[in-house]
C-alpha positions, 0 to 999 in steps of 0.5 A: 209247206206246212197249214196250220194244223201242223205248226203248234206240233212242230213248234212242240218237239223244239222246246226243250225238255224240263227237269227239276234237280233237287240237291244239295247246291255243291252238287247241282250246279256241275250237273244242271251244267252238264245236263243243259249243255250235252242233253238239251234239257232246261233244269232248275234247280232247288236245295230247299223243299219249298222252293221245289214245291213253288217251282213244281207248281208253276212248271211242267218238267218231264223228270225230277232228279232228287237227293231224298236224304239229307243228313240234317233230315229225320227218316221215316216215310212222312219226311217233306223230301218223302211227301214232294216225291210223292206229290211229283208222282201223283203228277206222273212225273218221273223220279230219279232217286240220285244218293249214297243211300243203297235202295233197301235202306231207302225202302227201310227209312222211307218206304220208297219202293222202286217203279211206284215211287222212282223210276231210276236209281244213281248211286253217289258217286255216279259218272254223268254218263248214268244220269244221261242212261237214267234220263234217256230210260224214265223220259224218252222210254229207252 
């Protein structure tokens, strides 16, 4: 028998884990597919920076997942993709950087620098399989 003080930690570890998945839309709707159904997790999804701020604002998620560059973008650190990165970490969420982009350019564009602003990188194309590896590293700490 549980007393009161263990049930609200009970019904914690029962919720499902929240993240945000920031893409273009082609992409996003077989992953948050995949992602809700084999690990459990609740997703929303943005193409649009706006709607991923409101979203941001009005949710806790465990990790963000997020395309940084979008051909229609200009490059340069001060892009609104760049700056709502930066804002998901001030929030200490954690960031998975999901593009075709190698990291140096990344770096080079955008001054991302791995471990401060993206904990985990998937190079497009990536198997489900390495969004399952960079989600269980950046959120559940294996």
């Amino acid at each position: 028998k549980y007393n009161n003080i263990y049930k609200p930690c009970i019904i914690f570890f029962l919720m499902p884990l929240k993240m945000l998945l920031v893409d273009e839309s082609i992409t996003m709707s077989l992953q948050k597919i995949q992602i809700e159904k084999d690990l459990g997790y609740q997703v929303d999804c943005a193409e649009k920076i706006e709607q991923a701020r409101q979203l941001l604002n009005d949710n806790d998620y465990q990790a963000l997942m997020i395309e940084p560059f979008v051909n229609k973008d200009t490059l340069g650190p001060n892009t609104p993709r760049i700056e709502f990165i930066r804002e998901a970490r001030e929030r200490n969420i954690p960031v998975i950087i999901s593009s075709a982009q190698l990291p140096t350019f990344l770096f080079e564009s955008f001054k991302l620098v791995y471990g401060r602003d993206y904990q985990f990188f998937l190079e497009k194309p990536y198997f489900f399989d390495d969004i399952k590896v960079g989600l269980k590293k950046i959120v559940e700490g294996e």
